[in-house]
LONU-783368 format. One line per field, with one value per residue (C-alpha): residue in three letters; z negated, y, x negated; residue number from 1. Coordinates in pm, 1 decimal. Each point is the difference from the previous one (the first is absolute). Last residue first. Layout:
BEGIN
resn c(ALA ...)
w c(Z ...)
v c(Y ...)
u c(X ...)
resi c(NUM ...)
END
This chain:
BEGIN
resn c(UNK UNK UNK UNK UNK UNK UNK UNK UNK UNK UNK UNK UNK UNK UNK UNK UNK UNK UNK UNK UNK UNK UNK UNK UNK UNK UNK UNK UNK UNK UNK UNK UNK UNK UNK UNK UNK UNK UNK UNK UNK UNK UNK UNK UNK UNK UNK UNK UNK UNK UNK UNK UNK UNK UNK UNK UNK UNK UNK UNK UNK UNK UNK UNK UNK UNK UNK UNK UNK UNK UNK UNK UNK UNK UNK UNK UNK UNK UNK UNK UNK UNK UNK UNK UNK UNK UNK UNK UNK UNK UNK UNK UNK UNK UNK UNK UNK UNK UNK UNK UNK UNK UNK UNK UNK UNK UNK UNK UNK UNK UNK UNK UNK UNK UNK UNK UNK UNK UNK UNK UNK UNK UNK UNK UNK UNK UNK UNK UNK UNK UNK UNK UNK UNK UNK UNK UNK UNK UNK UNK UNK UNK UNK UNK UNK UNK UNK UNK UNK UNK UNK UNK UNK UNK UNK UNK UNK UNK UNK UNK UNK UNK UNK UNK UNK UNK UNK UNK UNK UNK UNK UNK UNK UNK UNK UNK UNK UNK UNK UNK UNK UNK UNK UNK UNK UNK UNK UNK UNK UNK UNK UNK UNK UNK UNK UNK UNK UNK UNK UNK UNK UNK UNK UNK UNK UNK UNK UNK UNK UNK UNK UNK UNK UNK UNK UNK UNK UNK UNK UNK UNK UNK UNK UNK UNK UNK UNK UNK UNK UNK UNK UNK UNK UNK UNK UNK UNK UNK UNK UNK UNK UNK UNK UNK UNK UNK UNK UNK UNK UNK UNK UNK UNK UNK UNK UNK UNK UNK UNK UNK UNK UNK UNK UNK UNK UNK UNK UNK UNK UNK UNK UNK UNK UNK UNK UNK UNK UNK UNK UNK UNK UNK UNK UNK UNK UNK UNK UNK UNK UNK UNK UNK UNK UNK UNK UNK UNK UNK UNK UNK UNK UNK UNK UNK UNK UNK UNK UNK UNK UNK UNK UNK UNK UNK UNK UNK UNK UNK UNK UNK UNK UNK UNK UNK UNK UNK UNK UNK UNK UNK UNK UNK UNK UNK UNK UNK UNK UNK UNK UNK UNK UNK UNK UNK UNK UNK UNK UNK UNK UNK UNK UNK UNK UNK UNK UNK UNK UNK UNK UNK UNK UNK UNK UNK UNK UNK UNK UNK UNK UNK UNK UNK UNK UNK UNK UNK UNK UNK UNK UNK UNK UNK UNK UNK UNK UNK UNK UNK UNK UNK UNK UNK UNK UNK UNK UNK UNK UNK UNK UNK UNK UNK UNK UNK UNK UNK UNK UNK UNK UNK UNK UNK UNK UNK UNK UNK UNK UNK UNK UNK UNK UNK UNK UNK UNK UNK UNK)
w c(4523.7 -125.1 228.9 -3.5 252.8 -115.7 -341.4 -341.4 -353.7 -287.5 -325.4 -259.6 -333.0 -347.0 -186.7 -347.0 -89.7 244.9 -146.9 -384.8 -277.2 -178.2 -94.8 225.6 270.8 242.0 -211.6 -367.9 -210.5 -252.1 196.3 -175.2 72.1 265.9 118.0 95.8 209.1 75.1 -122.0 -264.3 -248.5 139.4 16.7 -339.4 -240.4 -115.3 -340.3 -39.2 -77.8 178.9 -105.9 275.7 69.7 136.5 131.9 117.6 -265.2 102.4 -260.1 143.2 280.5 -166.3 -343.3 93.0 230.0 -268.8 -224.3 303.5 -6.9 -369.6 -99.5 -144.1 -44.8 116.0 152.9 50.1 205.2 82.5 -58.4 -280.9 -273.9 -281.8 114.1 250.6 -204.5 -240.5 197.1 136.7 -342.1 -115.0 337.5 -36.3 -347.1 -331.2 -61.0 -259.9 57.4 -15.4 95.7 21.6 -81.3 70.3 259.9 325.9 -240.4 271.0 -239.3 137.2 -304.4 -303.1 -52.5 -156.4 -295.1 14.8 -374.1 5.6 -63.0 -246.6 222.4 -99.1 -95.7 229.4 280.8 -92.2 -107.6 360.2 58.6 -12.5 79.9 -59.1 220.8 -157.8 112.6 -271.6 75.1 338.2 -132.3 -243.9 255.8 298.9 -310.8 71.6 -224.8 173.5 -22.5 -151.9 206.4 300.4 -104.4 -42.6 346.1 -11.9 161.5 -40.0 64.4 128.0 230.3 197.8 361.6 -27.3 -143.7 -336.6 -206.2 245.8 -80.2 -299.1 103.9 297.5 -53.2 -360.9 143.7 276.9 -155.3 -330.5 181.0 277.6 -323.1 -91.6 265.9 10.8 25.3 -260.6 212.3 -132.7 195.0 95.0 -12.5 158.8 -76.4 295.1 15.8 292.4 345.1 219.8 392.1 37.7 321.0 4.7 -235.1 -335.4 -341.1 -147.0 128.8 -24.5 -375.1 -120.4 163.8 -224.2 -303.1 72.6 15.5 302.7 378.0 213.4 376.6 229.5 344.3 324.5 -134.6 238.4 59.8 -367.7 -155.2 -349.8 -176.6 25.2 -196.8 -289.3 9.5 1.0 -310.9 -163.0 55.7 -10.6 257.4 269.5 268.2 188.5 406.6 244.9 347.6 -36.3 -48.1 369.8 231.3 101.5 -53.6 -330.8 -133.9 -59.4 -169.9 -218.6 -76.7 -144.4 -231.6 -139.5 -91.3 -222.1 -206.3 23.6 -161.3 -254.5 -141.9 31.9 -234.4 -252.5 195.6 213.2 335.9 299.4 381.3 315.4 248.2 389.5 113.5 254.5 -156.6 -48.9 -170.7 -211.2 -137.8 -80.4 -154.0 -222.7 -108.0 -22.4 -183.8 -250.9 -124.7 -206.6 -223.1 -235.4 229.1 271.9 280.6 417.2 261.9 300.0 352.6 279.2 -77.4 291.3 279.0 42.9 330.9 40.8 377.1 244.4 373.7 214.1 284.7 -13.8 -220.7 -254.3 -58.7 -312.3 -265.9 -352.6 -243.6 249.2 -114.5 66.3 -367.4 -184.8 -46.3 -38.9 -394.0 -32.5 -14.7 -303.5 -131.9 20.5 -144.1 -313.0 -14.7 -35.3 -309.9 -155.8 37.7 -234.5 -224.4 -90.8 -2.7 -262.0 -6.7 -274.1 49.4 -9.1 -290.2 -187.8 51.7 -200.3 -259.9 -79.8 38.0 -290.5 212.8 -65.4 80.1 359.9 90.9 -80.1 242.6 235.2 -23.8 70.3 272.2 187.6 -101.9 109.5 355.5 14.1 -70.0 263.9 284.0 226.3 -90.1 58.3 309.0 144.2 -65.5 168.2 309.9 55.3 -51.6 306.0 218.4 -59.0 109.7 312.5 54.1 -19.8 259.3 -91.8 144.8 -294.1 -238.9 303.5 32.6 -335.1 -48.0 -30.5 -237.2 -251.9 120.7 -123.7 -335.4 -134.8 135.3 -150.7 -350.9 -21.6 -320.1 -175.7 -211.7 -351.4 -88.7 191.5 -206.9 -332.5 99.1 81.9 -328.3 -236.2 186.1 -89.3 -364.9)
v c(455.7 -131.7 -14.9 -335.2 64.1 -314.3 -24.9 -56.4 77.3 -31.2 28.6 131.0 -215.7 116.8 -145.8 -1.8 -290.7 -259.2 7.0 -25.7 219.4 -315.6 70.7 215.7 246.2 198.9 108.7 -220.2 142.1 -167.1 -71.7 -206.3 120.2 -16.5 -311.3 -291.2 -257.6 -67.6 -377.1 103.1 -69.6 238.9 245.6 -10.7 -86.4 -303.3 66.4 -18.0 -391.3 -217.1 -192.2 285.2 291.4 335.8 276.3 344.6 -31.5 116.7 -289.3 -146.0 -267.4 -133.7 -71.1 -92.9 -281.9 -91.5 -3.8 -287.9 -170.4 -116.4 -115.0 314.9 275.5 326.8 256.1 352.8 213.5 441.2 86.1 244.5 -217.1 143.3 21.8 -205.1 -264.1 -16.6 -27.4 -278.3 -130.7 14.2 -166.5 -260.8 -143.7 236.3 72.9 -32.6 268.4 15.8 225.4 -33.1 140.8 -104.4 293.4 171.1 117.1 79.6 91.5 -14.2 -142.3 14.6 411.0 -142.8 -134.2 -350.4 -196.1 -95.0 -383.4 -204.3 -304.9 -33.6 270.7 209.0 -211.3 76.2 342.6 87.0 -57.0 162.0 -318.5 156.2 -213.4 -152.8 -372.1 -107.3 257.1 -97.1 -391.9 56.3 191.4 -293.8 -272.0 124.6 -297.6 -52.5 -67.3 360.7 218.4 -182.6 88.8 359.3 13.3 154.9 341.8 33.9 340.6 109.1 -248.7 86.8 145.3 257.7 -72.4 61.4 -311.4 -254.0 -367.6 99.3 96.5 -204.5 -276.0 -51.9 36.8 -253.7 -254.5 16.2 43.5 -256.4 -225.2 56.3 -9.5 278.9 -122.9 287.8 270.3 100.5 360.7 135.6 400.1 204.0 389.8 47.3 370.9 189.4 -68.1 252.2 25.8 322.3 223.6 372.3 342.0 -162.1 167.8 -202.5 -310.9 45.4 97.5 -301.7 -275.2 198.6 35.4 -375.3 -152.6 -85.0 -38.3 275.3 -70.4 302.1 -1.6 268.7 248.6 244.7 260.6 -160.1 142.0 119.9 -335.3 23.2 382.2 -218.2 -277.5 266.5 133.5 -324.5 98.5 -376.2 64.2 -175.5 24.2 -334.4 22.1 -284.1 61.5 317.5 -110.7 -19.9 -349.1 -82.8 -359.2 18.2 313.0 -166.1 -307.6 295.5 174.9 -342.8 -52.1 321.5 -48.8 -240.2 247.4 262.3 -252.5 -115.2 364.4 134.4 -294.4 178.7 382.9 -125.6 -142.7 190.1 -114.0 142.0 -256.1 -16.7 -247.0 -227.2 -333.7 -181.4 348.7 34.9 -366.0 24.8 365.9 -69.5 -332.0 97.0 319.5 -202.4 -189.8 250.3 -28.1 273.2 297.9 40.2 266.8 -186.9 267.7 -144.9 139.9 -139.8 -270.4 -221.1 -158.1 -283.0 -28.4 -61.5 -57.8 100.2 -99.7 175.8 -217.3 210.4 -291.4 64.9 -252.6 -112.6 52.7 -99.9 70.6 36.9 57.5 309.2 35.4 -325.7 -116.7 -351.6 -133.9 -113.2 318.1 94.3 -334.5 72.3 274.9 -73.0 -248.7 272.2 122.8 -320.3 -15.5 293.1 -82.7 -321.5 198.6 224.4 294.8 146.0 283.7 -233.9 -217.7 391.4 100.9 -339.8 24.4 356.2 335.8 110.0 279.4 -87.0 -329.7 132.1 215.5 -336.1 -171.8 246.7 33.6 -373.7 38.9 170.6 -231.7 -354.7 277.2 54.2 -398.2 -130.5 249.7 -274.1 -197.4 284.1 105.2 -319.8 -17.0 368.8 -123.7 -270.0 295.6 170.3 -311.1 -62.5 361.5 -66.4 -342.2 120.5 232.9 362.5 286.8 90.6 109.5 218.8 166.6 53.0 153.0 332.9 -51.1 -98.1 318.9 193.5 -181.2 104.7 335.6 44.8 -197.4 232.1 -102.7 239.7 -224.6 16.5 -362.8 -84.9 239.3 -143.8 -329.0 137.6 112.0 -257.8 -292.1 212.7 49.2)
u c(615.6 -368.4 -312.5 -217.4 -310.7 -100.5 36.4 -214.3 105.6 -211.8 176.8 -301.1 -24.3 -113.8 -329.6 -118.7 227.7 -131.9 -352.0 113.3 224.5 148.3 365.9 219.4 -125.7 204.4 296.9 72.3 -224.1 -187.9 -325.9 -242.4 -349.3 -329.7 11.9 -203.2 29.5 392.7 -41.7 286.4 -310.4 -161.2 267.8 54.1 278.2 -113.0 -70.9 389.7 -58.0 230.0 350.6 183.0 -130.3 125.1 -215.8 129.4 267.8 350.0 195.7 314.2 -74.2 -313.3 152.9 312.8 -183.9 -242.6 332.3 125.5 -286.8 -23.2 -326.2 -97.6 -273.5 102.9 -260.9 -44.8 -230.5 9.9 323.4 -108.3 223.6 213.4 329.8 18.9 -228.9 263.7 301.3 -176.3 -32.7 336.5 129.0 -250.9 113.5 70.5 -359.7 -300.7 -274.2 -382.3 -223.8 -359.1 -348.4 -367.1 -15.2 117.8 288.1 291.7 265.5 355.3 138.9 -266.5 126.9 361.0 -236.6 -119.5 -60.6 -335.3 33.7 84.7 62.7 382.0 81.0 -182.1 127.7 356.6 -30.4 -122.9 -404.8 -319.5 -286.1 -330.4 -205.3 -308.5 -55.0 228.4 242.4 38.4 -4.6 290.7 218.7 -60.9 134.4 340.6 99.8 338.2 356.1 95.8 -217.7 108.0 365.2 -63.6 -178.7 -349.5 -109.2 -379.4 -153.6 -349.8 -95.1 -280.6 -3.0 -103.5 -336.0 -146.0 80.3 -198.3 77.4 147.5 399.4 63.7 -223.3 226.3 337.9 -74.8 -155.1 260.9 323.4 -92.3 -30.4 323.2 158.6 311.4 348.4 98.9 -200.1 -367.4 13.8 -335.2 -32.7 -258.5 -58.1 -252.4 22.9 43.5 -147.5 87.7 -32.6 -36.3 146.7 -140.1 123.5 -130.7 39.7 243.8 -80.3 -358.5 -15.6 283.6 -226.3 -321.1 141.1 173.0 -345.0 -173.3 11.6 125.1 66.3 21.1 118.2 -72.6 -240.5 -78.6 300.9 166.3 -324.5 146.9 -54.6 -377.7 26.9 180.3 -248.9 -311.7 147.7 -24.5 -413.7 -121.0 -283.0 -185.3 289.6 -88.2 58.7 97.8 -24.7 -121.7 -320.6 -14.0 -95.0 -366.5 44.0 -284.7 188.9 327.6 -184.3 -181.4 321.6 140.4 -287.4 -67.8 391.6 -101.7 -223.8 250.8 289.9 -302.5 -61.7 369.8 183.3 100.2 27.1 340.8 -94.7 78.6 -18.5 70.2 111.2 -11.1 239.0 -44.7 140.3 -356.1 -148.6 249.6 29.8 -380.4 -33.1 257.2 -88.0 -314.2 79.0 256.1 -288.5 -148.3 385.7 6.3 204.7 177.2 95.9 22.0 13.8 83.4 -19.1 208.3 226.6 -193.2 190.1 228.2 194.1 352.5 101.8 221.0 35.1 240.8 173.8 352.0 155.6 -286.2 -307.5 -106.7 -319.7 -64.3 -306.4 -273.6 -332.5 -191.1 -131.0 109.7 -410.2 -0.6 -112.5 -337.4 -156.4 184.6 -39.4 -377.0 40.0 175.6 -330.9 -202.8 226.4 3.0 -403.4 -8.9 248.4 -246.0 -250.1 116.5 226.7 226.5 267.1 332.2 -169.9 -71.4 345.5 137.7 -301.2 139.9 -106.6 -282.7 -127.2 -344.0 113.0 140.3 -327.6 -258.1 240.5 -18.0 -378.0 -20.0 232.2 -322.1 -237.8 254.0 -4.6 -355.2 -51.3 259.0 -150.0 -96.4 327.7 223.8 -230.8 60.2 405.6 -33.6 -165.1 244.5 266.5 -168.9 -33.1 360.3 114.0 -203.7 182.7 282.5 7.3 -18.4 219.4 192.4 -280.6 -162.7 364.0 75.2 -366.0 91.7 268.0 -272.0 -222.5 348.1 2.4 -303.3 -24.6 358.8 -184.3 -281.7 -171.7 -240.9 -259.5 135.8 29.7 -361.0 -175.8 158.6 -68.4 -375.1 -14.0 153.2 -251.1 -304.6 135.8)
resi c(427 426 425 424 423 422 421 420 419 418 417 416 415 414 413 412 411 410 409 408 407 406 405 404 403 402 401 400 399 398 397 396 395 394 393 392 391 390 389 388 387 386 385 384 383 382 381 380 379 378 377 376 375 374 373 372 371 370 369 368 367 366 365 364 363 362 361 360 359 358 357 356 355 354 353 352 351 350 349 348 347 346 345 344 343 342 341 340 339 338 337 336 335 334 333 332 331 330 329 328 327 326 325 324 323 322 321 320 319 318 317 316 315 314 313 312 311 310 309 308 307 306 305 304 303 302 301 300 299 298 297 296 295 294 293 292 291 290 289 288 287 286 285 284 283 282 281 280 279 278 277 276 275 274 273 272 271 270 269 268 267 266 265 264 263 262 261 260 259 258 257 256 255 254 253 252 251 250 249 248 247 246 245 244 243 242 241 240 239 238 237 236 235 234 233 232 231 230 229 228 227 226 225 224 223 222 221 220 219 218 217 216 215 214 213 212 211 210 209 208 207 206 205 204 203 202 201 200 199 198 197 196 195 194 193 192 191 190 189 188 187 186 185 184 183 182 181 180 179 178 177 176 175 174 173 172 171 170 169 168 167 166 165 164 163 162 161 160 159 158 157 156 155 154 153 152 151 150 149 148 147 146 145 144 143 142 141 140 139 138 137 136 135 134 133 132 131 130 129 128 127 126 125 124 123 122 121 120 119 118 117 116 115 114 113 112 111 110 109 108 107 106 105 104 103 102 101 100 99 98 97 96 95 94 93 92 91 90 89 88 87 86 85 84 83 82 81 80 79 78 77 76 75 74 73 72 71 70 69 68 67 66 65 64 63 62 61 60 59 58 57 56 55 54 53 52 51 50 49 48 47 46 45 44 43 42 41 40 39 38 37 36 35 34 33 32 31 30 29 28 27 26 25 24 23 22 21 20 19 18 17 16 15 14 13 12 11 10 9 8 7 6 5 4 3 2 1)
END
């Protein structure tokens, strides 16, 4: 009952979000004058904290957890919301690669010399200030915090009411490393309540607020882009397809299909569709469908795979379903053009991936589908900035203008032209 109260205190403490995000604008300028080296002593300082504080925060996602299964959400949501040490150190060591990689403010992208002896060049520089929305995933406000930070941007944060006891508890951590060098809490600032109302009045800064980036469910995606008046960098649902093409390999087929569906059900980036060639399906076992159901994944397939697996048949709401759980779609196809028709039609253009042997359907593959990831024989589980060797990152971008694919370090800046003369005058 002492744990209901003071989360119900906390939940309806007044929130000022212009106040907010005006002190965030504030400290553009601060944000976008330090060296590297000063933003690297501050994350160093938060991968400490993270470990000093493991305990509070494994106590504080403890309550979460507790919330969720009273709650009944799924096993899926609950993997996404769950902490251990294990999670713990992953997140410190986020940081590290963070302050591994170079820091892209101030460097030069290109630069040349015009016939009348001006010099221009393109110089990254911070976004400005960030406001990054999401919701299960504790680890996002590391991330978020972390990549932020390096790249000069001030960032508001706002974590969805599942996961606000261990997102505040981490954050502890990051505002104490920015207290220790003497810098303003501005620099990065937590909104401590999951008020959707305080999304909607967030979204209505355009004067302060310079990008947002949602991460979460469709309700959520769908929210922000319709009520937003600033830039977002969206990242819709993960509804990945793999396509089993006629010169498939086999066993490529089974390793790959099977990491990319049960190694971790509640990401983005797992599989939720399979796409196999009619003749494949003919000349082989599939033996990839016997072993996801025999390790617990409700297989929903086409009339074809039904039959012959006695599956759940699929109903027309199976295509284009993100699940985020033990659940999969599965469809036989008329060859690649069938199934890239598919995916255009059902897909979020987030990752895809074709499994073949044949080079020139990988080409047709790549050339005509508009996914921000496309793989080729490898499991869709790596679609992640780590694992990109971009450090970490904050989201998937599904647009096409600014920022595509992994949102890291080099996507939350912008470039400046800096032009220098001598006394240059123009006719």
């Amino acid at each position: 009952m002492f744990i209901e109260m003071i989360w119900y205190y906390k939940m309806t403490s007044k929130i000022n979000t212009k106040e907010i995000a005006a002190k965030a604008r504030d400290s553009k300028a601060i944000m976008a004058s330090l060296s590297e080296s000063e933003k690297n002593k501050v994350l160093d300082g938060f991968k400490a904290n993270i470990l000093l504080n493991k305990t509070k925060i494994l106590e504080a996602n403890q309550i979460d957890l507790l919330n969720a299964k009273q709650k009944e959400l799924s096993q899926a949501f609950i993997d996404r919301l769950k902490l251990n040490t294990e999670r713990v150190q992953a997140m410190a060591d986020s940081i590290s690669e963070i302050i591994n990689l170079p820091d892209p403010v101030g460097q030069v992208s290109s630069e040349w010399e015009r016939p009348n002896g001006l010099k221009i060049k393109r110089v990254q520089t911070p976004i400005g200030v960030i406001a990054i929305i999401y919701e299960s995933r504790p680890n996002v406000t590391v991330d978020a915090s972390a990549l932020s930070f390096k790249s000069g941007n001030p960032c508001i944060l706002r974590c969805g009411a599942d996961s606000i006891n261990s997102c505040n508890e981490i954050f502890r951590s990051i505002e104490q490393s920015i207290e220790d060098i003497g810098l303003p809490k501005s620099c990065i600032q937590f909104i401590n309540n999951s008020d959707r109302q305080l999304v909607k009045e967030i979204l209505s800064l355009s004067e302060y607020i310079d990008v947002v980036i949602p991460r979460g469910g469709k309700d959520l995606v769908s929210l922000i882009e319709a009520e937003s008046r600033i830039p977002t960098f969206s990242h819709l649902e993960g509804i990945v397809h793999i396509f089993v093409d006629k010169d498939a390999d086999p066993v490529k087929a089974f390793d790959v299909i099977l990491n990319s569906k049960i190694r971790r059900v509640g990401i983005c980036g797992a599989v939720e569709c399979l796409l196999i060639d009619e003749s494949f399906f003919k000349n082989n076992d599939l033996a990839f469908i016997s072993s996801l159901m025999e390790k617990g994944v409700e297989v929903r397939g086409d009339k074809h795979i039904s039959s012959r697996f006695n599956t759940v048949l699929a109903s027309d709401e199976d295509w284009g379903k993100e699940y985020l759980d033990n659940i999969i779609a599965c469809r036989v196809v008329e060859g690649l053009d069938d199934a890239i028709h598919h995916i255009d039609k059902f897909g979020s253009a987030h990752t895809d991936c074709i499994i073949s042997e044949n080079d020139k359907a990988v080409e047709s593959f790549f050339g005509r589908l508009d996914s921000a990831i496309l793989l080729h024989n490898a499991s869709t589980q790596f679609a992640d900035g780590g694992e990109f060797g971009l450090g970490a990152e904050i989201g998937i971008s599904t647009g096409k203008l600014h920022a595509r694919g992994p949102i890291g370090l080099n996507q939350l800046t912008t470039f400046q032209y800096h032009v220098i003369g001598k006394g240059n005058t123009r006719a």
